[in-house]
MITI-877353 format. One record per residue: residue number from 1; residue in one letter; y, z, x of N, C-alpha, C in turn. Coordinates in nm, 4 decimals, decimal comma, always signed. Atoms other than C-alpha are relative to their C-alpha. Layout:
! MITI-877353
NODE;num;residu;n.yy;n.zz;n.xx;ca.yy;ca.zz;ca.xx;c.yy;c.zz;c.xx
NODE;NUM;A;Y;Z;X;Y;Z;X;Y;Z;X
...
END
This chain:
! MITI-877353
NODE;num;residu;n.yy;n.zz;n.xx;ca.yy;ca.zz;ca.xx;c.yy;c.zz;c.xx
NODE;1;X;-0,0897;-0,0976;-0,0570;+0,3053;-2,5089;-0,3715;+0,0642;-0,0614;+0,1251
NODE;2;X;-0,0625;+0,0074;-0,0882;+0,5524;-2,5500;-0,1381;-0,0945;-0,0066;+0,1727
NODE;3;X;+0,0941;+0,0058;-0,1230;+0,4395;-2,6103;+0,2373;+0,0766;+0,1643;+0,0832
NODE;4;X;-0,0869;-0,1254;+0,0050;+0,7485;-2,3871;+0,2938;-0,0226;+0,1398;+0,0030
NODE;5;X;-0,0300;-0,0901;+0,0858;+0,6992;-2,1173;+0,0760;-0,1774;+0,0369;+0,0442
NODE;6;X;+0,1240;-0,0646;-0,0834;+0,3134;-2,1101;+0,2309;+0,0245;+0,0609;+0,1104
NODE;7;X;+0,0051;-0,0337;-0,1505;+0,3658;-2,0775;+0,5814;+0,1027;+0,1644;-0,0405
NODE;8;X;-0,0431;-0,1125;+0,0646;+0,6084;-1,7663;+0,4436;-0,0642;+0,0805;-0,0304
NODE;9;X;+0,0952;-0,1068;+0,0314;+0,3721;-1,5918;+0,2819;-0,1009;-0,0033;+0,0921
NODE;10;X;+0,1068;-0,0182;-0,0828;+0,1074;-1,6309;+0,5180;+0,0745;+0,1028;+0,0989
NODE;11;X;-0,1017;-0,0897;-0,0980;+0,3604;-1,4934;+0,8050;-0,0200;+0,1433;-0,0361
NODE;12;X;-0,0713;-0,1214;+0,0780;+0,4384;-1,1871;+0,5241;-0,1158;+0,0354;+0,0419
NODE;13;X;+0,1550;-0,0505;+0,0072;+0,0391;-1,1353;+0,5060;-0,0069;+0,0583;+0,1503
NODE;14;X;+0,0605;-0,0569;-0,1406;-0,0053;-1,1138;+0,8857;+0,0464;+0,0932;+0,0533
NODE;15;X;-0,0684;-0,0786;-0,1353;+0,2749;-0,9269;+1,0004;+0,0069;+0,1593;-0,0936
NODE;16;X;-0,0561;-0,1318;+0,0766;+0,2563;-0,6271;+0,7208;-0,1629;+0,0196;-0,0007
NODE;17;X;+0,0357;-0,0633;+0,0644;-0,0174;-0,3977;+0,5860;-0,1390;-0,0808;-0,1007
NODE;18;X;+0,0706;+0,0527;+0,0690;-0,1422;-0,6185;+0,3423;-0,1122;-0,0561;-0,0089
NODE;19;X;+0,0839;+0,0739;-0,0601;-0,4742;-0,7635;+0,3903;-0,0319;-0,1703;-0,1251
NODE;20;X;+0,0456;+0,1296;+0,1247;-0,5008;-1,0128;+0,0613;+0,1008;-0,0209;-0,0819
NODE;21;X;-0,1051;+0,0352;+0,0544;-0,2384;-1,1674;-0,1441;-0,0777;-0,1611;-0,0596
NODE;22;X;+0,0403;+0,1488;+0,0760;-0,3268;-1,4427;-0,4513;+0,1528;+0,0129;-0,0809
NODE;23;X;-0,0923;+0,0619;+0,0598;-0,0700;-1,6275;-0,6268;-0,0599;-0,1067;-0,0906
NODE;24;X;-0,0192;+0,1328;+0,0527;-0,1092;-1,8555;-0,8975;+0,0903;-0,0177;-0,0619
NODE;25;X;-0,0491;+0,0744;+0,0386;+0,0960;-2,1095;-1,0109;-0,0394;-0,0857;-0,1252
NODE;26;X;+0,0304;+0,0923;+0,1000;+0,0904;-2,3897;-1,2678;-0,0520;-0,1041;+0,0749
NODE;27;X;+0,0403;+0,0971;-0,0444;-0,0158;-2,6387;-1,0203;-0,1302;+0,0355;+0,1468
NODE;28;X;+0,1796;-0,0669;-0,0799;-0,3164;-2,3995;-0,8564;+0,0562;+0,0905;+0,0566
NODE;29;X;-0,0049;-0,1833;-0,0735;-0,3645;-2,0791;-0,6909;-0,0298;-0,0323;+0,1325
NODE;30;X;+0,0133;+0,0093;-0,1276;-0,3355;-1,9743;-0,3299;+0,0055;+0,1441;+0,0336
NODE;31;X;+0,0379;-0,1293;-0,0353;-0,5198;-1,6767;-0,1879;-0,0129;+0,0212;+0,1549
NODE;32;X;-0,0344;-0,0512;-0,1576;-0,4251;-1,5460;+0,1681;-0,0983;+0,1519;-0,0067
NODE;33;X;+0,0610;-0,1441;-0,0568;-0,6779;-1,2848;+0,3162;+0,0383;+0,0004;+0,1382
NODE;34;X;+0,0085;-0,0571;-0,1322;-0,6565;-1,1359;+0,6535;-0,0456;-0,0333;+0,0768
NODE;35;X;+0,1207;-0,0360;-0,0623;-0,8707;-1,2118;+0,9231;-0,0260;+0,1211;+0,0266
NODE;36;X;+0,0446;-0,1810;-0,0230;-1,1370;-0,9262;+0,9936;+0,0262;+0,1197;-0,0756
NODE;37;X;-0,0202;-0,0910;+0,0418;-1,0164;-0,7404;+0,7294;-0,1449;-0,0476;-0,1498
NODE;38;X;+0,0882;-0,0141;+0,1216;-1,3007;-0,7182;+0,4114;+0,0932;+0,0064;-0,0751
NODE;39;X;-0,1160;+0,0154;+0,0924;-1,1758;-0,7810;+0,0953;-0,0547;+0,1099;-0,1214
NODE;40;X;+0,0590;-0,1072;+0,0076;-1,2264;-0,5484;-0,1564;-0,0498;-0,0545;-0,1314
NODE;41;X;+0,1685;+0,0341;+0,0813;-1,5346;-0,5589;-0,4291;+0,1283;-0,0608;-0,1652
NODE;42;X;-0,0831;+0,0484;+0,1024;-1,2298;-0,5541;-0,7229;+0,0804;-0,1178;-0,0250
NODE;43;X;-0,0778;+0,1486;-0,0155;-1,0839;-0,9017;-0,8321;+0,1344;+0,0590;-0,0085
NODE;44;X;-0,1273;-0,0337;-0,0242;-0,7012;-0,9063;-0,7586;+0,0751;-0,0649;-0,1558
NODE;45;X;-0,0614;+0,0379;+0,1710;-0,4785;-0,8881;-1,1106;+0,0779;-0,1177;+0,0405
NODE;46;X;-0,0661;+0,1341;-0,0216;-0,3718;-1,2278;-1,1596;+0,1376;+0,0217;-0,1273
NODE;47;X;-0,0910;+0,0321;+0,0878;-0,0104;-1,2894;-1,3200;-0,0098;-0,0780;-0,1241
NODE;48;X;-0,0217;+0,1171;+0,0845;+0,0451;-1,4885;-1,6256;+0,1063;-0,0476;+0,0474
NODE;49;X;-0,0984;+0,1359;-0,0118;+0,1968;-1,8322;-1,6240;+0,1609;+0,0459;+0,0259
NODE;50;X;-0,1603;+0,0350;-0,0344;+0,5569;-1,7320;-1,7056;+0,0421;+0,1383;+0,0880
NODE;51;X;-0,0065;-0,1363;-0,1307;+0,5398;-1,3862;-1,4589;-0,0541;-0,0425;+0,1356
NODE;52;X;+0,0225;+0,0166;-0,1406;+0,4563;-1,6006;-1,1281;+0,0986;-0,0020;+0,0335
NODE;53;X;-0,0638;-0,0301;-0,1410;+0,7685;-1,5922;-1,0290;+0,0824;+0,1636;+0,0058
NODE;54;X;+0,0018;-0,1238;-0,0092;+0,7977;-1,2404;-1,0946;-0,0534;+0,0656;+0,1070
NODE;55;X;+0,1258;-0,0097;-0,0566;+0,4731;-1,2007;-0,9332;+0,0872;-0,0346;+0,1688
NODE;56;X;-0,0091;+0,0460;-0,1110;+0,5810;-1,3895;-0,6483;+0,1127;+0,0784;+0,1164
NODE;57;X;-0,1387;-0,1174;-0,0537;+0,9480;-1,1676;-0,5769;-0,0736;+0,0972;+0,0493
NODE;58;X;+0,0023;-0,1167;-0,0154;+0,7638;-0,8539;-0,6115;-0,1550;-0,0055;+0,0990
NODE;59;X;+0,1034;-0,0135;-0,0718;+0,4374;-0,9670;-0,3845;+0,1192;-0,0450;+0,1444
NODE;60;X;-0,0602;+0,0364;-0,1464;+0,7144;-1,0896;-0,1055;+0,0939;+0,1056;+0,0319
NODE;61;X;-0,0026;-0,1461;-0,0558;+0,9004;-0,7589;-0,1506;-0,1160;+0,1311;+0,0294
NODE;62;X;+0,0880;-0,1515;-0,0769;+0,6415;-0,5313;-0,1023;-0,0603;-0,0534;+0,1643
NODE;63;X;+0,0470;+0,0771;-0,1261;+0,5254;-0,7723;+0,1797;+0,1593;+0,0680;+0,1363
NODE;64;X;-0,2016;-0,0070;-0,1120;+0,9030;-0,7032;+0,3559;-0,0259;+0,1419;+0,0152
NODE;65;X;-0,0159;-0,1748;-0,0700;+0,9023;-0,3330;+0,3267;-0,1214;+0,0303;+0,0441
NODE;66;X;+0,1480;-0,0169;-0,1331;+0,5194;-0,2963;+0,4855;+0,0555;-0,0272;+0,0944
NODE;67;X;-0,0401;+0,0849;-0,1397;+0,6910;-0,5495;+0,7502;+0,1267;+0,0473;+0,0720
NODE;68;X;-0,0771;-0,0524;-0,0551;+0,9403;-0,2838;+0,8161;+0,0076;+0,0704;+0,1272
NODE;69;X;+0,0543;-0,0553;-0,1276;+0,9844;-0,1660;+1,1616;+0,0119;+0,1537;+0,0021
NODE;70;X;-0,0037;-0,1666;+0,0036;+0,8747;+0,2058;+1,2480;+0,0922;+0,0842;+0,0245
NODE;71;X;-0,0861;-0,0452;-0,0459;+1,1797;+0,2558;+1,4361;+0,0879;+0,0346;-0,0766
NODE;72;X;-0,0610;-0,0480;+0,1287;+1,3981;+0,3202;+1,0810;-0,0549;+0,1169;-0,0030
NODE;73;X;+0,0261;-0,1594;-0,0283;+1,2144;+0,6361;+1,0345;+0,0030;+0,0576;+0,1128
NODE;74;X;-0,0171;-0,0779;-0,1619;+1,2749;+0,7691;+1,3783;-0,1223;+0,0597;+0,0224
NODE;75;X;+0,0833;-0,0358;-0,0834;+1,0572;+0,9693;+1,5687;-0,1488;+0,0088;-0,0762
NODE;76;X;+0,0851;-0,0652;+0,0752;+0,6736;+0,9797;+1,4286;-0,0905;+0,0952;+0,0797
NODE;77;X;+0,0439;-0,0421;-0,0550;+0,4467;+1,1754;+1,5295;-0,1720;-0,0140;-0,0399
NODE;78;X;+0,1389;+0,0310;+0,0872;+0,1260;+1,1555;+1,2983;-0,0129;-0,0704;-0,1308
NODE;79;X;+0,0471;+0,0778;+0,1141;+0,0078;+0,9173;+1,0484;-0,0970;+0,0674;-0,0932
NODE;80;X;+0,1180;-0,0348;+0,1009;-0,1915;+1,0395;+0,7412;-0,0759;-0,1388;-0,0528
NODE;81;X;+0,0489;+0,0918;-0,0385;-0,4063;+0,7956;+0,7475;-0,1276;-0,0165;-0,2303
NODE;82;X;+0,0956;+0,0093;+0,0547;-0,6711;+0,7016;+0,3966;-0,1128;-0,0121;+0,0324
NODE;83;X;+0,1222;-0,0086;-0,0356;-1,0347;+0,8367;+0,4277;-0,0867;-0,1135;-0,0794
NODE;84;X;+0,0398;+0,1085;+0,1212;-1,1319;+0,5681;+0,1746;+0,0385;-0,1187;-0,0550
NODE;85;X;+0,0128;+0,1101;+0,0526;-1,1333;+0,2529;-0,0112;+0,0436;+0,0601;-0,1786
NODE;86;X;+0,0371;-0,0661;+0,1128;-0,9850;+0,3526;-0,3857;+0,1757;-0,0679;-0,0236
NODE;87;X;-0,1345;-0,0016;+0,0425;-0,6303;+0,3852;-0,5392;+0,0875;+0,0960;-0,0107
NODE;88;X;-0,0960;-0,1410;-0,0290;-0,3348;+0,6288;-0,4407;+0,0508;+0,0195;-0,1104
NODE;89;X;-0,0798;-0,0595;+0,1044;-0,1816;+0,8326;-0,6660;+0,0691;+0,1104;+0,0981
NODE;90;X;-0,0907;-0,0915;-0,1209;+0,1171;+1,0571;-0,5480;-0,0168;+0,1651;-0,0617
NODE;91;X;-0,0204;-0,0967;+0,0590;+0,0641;+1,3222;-0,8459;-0,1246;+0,0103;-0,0168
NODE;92;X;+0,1573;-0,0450;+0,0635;-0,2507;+1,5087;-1,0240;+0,0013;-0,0981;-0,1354
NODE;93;X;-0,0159;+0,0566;+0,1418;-0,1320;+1,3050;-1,3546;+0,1050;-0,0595;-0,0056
NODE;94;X;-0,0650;+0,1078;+0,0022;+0,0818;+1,0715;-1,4830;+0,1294;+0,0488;-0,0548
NODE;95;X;-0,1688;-0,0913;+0,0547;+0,3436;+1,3571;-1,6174;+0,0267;+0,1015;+0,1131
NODE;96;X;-0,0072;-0,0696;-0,0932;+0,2990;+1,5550;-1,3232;+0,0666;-0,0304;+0,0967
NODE;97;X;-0,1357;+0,0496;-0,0988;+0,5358;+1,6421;-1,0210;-0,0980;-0,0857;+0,0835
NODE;98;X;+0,0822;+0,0274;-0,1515;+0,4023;+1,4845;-0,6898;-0,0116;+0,0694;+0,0878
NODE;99;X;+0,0088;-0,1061;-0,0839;+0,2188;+1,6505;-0,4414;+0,1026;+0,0693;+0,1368
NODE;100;X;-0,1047;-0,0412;-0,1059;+0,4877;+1,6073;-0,1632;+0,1077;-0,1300;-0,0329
NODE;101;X;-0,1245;+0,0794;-0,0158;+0,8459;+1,4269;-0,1482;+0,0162;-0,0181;+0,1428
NODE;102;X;-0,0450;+0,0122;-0,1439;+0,9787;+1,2755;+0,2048;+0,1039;+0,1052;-0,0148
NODE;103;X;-0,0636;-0,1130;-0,0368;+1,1475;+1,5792;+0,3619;-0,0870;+0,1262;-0,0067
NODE;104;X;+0,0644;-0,1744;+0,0064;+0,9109;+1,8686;+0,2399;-0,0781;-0,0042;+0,1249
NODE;105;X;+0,0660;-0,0490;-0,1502;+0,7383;+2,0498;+0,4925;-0,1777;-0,0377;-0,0554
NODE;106;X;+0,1324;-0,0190;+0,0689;+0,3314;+2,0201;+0,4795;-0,0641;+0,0946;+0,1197
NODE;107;X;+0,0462;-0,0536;-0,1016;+0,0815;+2,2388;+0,6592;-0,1509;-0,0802;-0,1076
NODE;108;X;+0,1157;+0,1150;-0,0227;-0,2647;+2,1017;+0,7361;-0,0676;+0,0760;-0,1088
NODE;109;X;+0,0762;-0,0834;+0,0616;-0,5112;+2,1546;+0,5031;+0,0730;-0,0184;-0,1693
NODE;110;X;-0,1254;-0,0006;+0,1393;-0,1991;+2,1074;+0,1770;-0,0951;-0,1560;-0,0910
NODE;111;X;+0,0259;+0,1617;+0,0287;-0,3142;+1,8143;-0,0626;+0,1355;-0,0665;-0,0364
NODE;112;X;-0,1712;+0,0830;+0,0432;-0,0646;+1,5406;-0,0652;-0,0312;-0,1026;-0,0736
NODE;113;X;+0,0081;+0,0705;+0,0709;-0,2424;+1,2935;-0,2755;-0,1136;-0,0268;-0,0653
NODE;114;X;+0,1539;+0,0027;+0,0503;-0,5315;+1,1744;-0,4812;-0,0310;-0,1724;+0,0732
NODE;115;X;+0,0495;+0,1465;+0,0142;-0,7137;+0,8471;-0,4175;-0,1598;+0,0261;-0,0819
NODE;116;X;+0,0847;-0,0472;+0,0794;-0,9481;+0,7754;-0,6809;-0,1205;-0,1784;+0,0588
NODE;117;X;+0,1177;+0,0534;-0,0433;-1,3219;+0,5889;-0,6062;-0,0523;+0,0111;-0,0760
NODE;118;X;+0,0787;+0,0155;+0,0379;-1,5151;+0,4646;-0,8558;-0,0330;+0,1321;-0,1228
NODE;119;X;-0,0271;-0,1030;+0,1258;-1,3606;+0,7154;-1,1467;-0,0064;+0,1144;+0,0517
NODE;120;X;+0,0600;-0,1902;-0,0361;-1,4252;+1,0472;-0,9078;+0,1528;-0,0168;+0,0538
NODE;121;X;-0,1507;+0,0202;-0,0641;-1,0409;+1,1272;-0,8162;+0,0030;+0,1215;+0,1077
NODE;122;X;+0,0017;-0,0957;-0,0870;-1,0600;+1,2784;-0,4645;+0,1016;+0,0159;+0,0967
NODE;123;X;-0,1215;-0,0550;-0,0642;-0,7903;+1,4983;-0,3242;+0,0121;-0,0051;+0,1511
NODE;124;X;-0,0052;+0,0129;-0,1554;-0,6800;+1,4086;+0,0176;+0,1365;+0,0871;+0,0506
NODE;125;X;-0,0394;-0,0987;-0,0712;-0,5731;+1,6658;+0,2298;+0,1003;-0,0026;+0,1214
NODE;126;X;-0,0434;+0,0087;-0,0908;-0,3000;+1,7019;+0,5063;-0,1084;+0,0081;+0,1438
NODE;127;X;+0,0696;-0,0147;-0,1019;-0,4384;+1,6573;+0,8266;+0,0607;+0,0598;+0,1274
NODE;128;X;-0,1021;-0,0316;-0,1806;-0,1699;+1,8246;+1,0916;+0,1196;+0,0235;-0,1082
NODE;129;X;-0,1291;-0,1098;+0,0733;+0,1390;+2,0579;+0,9838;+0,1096;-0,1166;+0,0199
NODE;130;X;-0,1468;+0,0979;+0,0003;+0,5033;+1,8618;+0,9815;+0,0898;-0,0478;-0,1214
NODE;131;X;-0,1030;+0,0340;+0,0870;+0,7509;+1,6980;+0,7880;-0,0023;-0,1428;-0,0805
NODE;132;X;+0,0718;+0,1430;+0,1318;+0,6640;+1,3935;+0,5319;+0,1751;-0,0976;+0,0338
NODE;133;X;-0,1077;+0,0678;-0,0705;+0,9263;+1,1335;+0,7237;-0,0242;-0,1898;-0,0993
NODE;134;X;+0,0048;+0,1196;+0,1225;+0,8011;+0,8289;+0,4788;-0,1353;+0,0092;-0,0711
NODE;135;X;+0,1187;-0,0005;+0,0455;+0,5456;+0,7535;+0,1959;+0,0154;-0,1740;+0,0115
NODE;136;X;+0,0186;+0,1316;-0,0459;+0,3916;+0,4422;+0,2973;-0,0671;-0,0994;-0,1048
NODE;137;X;+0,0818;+0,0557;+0,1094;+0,2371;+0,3807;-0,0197;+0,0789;+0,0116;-0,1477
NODE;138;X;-0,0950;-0,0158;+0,0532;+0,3483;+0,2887;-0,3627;-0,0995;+0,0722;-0,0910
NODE;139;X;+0,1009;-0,0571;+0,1512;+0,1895;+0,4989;-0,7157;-0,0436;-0,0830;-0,0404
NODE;140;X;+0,0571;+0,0995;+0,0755;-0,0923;+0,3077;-0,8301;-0,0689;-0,0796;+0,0630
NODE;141;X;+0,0110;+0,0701;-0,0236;-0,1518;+0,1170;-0,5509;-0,1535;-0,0009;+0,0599
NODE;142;X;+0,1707;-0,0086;-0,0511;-0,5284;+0,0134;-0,3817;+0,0125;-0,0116;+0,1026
NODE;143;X;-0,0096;-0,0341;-0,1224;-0,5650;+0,1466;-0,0696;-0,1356;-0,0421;+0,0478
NODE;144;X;+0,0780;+0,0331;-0,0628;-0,8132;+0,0405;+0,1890;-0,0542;+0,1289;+0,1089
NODE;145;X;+0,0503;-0,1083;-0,0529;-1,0180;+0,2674;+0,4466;+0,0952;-0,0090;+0,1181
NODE;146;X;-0,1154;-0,0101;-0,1130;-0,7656;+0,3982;+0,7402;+0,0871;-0,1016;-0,0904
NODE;147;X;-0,0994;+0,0574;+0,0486;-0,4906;+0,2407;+0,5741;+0,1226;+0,1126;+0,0144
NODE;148;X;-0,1561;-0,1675;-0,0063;-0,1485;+0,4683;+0,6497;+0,0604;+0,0442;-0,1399
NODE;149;X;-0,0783;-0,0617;+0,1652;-0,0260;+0,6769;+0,3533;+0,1161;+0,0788;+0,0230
NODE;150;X;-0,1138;-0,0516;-0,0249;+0,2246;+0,8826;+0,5175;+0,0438;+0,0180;+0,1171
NODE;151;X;-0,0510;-0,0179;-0,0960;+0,4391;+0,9427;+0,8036;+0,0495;+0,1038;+0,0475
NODE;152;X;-0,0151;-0,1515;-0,0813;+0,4662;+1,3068;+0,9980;+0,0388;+0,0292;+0,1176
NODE;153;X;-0,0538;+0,0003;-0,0936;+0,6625;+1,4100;+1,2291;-0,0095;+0,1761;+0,0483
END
């Protein structure tokens, strides 16, 4: 791999969200963790051969929009934060609406998403009334403990 195209992704890793990022290639794999961050017990889905550089676009865009600055959404006020280690989901099901859209209102106590642990899918709850100003997370994705899921203003 590139020496380039390392120092890049490493950068992406530090300055966003992300705590772990693997890549392989045809000429070897290269796995960026975090410092201080734990990695998590599940191995990370590896691409096939002719989807690394698929792989590679869509691990350096999601890297960019984490590495977006807060100041685009204007004012925040509260973070909904993940009580857990698991995988977000935005709906109850996979035909179902989602619990909240950016713009709706929430009051505390509302569920705005699932994250699921070890097959038990547990509903996480607003924590503070306001207005859903970004979702910080994408459907599907594996969330870590305190990890930000939404943005409230």
């Amino acid at each position: 791999m590139d020496l380039r195209k390392l120092k890049t992704l490493i950068d992406l890793v530090s300055d966003s969200n992300i705590s772990e990022l693997e890549i392989t290639e045809a000429e070897g794999k290269v796995r960026i963790v975090k410092a201080g961050v734990p990695a998590l017990a599940a191995p990370a889905p590896v691409a096939a051969p002719g989807g690394v550089a698929e792989a590679s676009r869509a691990a350096l865009a999601a890297a960019a929009a984490a590495a977006a600055p807060a100041e685009e959404s204007g004012p925040v006020c509260r973070i909904i934060k993940s009580p857990m280690v698991g995988t977000f989901y935005r709906a109850s099901g996979p035909s179902a609406k989602p619990f909240i859209e950016v713009g709706d209102s929430i009051k505390q106590g509302q569920p705005v998403c699932i994250i699921e642990a070890m097959k038990i899918m547990n509903e996480i709850e607003a924590d503070c009334d306001g207005k859903v100003v970004r979702i910080l997370c994408e459907n599907g994705q594996a969330v870590e403990f305190g990890q930000p899921l939404f943005s409230v203003e």
